[in-house]
Each structure stands twice: as C-alpha cells, then as structure tokens.
N, C-alpha and C positions, 0 to 999 in steps of 0.2 A: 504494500500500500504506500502512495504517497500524501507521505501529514503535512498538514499546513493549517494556515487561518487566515483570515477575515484583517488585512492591512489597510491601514490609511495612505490616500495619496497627498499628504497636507507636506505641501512644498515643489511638488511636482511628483508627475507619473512615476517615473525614474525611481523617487525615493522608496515608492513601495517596494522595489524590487531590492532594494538594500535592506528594509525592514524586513522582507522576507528572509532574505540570504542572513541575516545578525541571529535570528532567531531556528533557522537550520531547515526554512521550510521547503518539499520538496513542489509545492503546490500553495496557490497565494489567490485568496480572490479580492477583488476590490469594487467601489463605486466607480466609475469610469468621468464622473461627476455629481454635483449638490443632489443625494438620493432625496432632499426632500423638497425639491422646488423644478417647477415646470421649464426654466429655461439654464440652457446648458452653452458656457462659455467652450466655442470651436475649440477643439487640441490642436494647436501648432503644431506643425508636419514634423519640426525639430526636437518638438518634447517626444511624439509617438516614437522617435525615428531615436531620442535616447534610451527609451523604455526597450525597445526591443534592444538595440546594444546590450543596453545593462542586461537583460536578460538570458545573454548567449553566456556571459559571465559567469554565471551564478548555476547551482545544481537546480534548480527551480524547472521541473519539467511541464507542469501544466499551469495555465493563466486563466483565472475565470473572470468576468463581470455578473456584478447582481443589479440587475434592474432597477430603476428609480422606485422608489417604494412608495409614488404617487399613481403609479401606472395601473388602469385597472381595464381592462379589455372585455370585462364582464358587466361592468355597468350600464343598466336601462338606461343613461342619461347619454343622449348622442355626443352634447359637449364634451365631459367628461368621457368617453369614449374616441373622440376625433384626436383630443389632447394625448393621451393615452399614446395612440396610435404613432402621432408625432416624435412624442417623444421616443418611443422604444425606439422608435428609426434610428431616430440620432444616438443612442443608446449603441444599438447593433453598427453603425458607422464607427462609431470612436475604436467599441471594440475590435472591430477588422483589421483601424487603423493600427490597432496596438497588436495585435497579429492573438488575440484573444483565440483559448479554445473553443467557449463555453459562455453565452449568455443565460443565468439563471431568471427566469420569468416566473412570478407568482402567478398564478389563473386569475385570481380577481374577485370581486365579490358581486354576485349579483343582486345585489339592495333588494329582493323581497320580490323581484319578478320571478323566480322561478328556478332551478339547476340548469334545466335543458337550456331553455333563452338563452343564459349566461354561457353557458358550453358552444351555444355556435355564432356568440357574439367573437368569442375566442376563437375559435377557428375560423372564421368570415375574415377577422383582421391577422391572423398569420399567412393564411393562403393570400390575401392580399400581398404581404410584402415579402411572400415569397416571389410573385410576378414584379416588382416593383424595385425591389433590389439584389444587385452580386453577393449573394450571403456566402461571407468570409468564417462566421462563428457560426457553431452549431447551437439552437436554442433549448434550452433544457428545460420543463415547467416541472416545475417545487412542488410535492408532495404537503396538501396543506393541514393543519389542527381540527380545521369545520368550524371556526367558532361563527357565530353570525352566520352570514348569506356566505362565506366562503365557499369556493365551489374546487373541487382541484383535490378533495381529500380521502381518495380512494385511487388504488391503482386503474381499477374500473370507467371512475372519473377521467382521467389523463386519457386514456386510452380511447375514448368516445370522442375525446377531444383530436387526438391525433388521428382516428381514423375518419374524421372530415377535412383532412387535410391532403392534396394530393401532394404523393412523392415525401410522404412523411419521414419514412424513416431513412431517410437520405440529409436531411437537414434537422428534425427532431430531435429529443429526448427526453429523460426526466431524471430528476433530484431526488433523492432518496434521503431527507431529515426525519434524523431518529428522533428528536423533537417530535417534530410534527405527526409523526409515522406513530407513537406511541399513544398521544394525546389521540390522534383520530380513532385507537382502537388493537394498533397490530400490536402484540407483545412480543417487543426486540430483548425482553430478559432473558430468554431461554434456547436451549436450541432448537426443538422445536415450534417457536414463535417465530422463531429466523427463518426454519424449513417452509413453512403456512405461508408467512411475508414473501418470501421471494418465489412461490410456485405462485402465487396471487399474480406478482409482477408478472412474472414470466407467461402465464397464460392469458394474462390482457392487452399489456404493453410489449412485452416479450424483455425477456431479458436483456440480452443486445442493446434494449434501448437505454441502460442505467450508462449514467456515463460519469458521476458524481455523487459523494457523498455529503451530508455534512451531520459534520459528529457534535452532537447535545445532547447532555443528559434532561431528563425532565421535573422540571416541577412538577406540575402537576401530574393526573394518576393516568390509570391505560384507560382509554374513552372519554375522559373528561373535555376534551377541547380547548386547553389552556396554553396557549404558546409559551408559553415561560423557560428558554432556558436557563440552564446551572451547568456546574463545574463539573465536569467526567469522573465518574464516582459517586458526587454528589445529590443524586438527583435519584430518581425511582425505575429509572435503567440500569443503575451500578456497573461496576469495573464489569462484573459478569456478564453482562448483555453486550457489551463492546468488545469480551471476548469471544465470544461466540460469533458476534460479526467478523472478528478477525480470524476466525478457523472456515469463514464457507470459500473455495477452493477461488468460486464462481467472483470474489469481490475482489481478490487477492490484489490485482493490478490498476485499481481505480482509484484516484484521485480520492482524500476524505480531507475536509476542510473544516475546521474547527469557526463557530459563531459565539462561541462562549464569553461570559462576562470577561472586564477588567476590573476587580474591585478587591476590597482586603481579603478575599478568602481566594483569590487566585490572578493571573493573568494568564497568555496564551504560552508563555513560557511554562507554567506549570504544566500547565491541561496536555501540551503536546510531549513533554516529561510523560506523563500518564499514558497518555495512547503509547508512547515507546516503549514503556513497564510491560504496560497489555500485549503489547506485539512479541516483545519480548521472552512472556512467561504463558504461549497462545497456548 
C-alpha cells in the first residue's frame, strides 16, 4: 500500500509536495484550490510546471485532488447545479495541469427531491464533461455517510450512477472511506465485514473500479451516518479493522490516504506511524 495524507498547498502547489516528501508520504492528496468558495484563482503554467518537477523528486507515486467541497451535482436547484458544474471543470483543469491521478468527487446531496433525480443529475453533468473536455485525471466519486439527502452511500449507489455514464469505466471510479463506508453501514472491523464490503463493491461497481482509499477511523457507530473522523485506532474501527484491510490481497497496491484530524491527540505524522505498525504486524 501507499500511505499518505491530506496536505496543504498554502505557499504554492510545489510546497505540498515537500510537505509530503518531510512526512514520508508515498501518496499526497490536496485542494487544487479555496475548497470553500466558488471562484478559483488560474494556476500559473510555472507553478503546475514546478509541482510536477518537485514531484519526479520525491518517492511520492500517486497525486490526488479533492473536489471543492461546494460542488454538489445532485442538487434540484439549477443554479447551484450550473455552478457546480463550472467549477468541477476548473477543478478537473488544474488537476490535469498538475499531471493529477485522481479527482475525488462527493455525489452530492439531493435537498429532499429524491435518490434517483439526484443520481442522474450526476451522471447528466459527468457525461457532459466527459464530451466537453480532454480528461487528463481519472474521476473517483467518494463513498458517502447518508446523513441528510446524501446520495452516493452505497456501492449500489455509485454504480447506478456510473452505469449512466457512457464509457464509464475508462474514465471513472470510486473512493473507498472507511469513514464513511462504516457510518453508512458496512463493518470494516472484521474480516468478514471486509469479505461482505468488497464482494458488494465488486458485484456493482466491480472491483477494478477502487482506485483509492482513504483511511479514518470513526466516530460514530456502524449505520449511524455521522461523518466524524478520528485518529486510526481511535475511533470504532480500531487498529483491527485497518488490519484486516491490510491483509485483503485485492487492496494491497492502492493508494490509502489519511483525512484525519490535526489536534492534541495526534497529527498525520502519528496516524501514518500507525498505518506503518498495522502494515507492519499484518
């Protein structure tokens, strides 16, 4: 497996890849820009153009972007939908620029109109820009919690959604948060919770199509729908569930990317100490 986590580009693109490299990560995802606002200042041809430099540098083999965390493609509200749309562009732009593996997309939430609606709001505007731009990165959509109108939180889900997409699995994929994966329901504690979880995937989405992990324990319990992560260990997946992830054969070569807190009971330096122990003592 390759560990990593969730770095800041505050100073330029560039620097994330030394935050990465300081911290041993073999896998690094980042905001591409301001996750939390609608307009994104262009990437200078010479920052992208240092980011992949620094890149070749460094033991850093896979690059992901996560999505603006305004982006909802699922929303009854055309506005909020058109914007949406916009922005992923420039989203999926920056990251080609930066020679990105991987754009994480959330599915979105459909405010109360429905699953279905919201599922082929999402697939109307990805088959859109699949016709509409040279897709450099492959888009991944994030396994969600369910809380609210969330729609995206079942393998079943994702896979509805991809299969209104033409030439899906040529450009698609999905994110596998044990977060999220836990809270909707699947129990990543066990090995057979791990066996259940990925025959699910496998017979909807297909396997093939996991192409990232990301590693959180959870707050809250299995079905509750509480996105809350914690520290690996800390949470109600324990070291054990994260070991049992690291003994299936089938995950062994895939990117796993740490979103866990920075606060006094740990930072990312610890938490990927820990995944290292786990890997370790598999």
């Amino acid at each position: 497996m390759y560990f990593g986590c969730h770095v800041s580009i505050a100073g330029g693109l560039d620097k994330a890849i030394q935050r990465g490299q300081d911290l041993g990560c073999r896998a690094i995802q980042i905001f591409a820009s301001n996750p939390r606002g609608w307009r994104a200042k262009p990437i200078n041809p010479q920052e992208a153009q240092n980011f992949c430099l620094a890149r070749q540098e460094t033991d850093i083999k896979y690059v992901a972007v996560h999505s603006t965390y305004l982006v909802n493609l699922a929303s009854p509200r055309d506005e909020i939908r058109s914007k949406s749309y916009t922005r992923l562009k420039e989203d999926l732009l920056r990251a080609g620029m930066i020679g990105a593996d991987f754009m994480v997309l959330h599915p979105g939430s459909h405010g109360g109109a429905g699953w279905e609606e919201g599922a082929q709001h999402v697939a109307q505007a990805l088959t859109r820009i699949q016709g509409e731009m040279d897709l450099q990165t492959r888009v991944l959509l994030e396994i969600e919690a369910g809380a609210g109108f969330e729609i995206g939180s079942s393998w079943g889900n994702l896979a509805y959604i991809m299969g209104q997409v033409p030439a899906a699995q040529k450009w698609l994929g999905v994110c596998l948060d044990t977060c999220h994966s836990f809270a909707a329901g699947y129990d990543l504690r066990t090995a057979s919770g791990w066996e259940k979880t990925l025959h699910e995937l496998d017979s909807t989405c297909g396997l093939e199509s996991l192409k990232l992990i990301h590693a959180n324990d959870s707050i809250g319990a299995l079905g509750g729908h509480l996105d809350r992560h914690t520290h690996i260990g800390s949470g109600l997946i324990g070291e054990g569930g994260f070991r049992e992830m690291m003994r299936r054969q089938e995950l062994v070569d895939l990117p796993v990317i740490l979103e866990t807190p920075e606060d006094s009971h740990g930072d990312f330096a610890t938490n990927l100490a820990t995944l290292q122990k786990i890997w370790q003592t598999r």
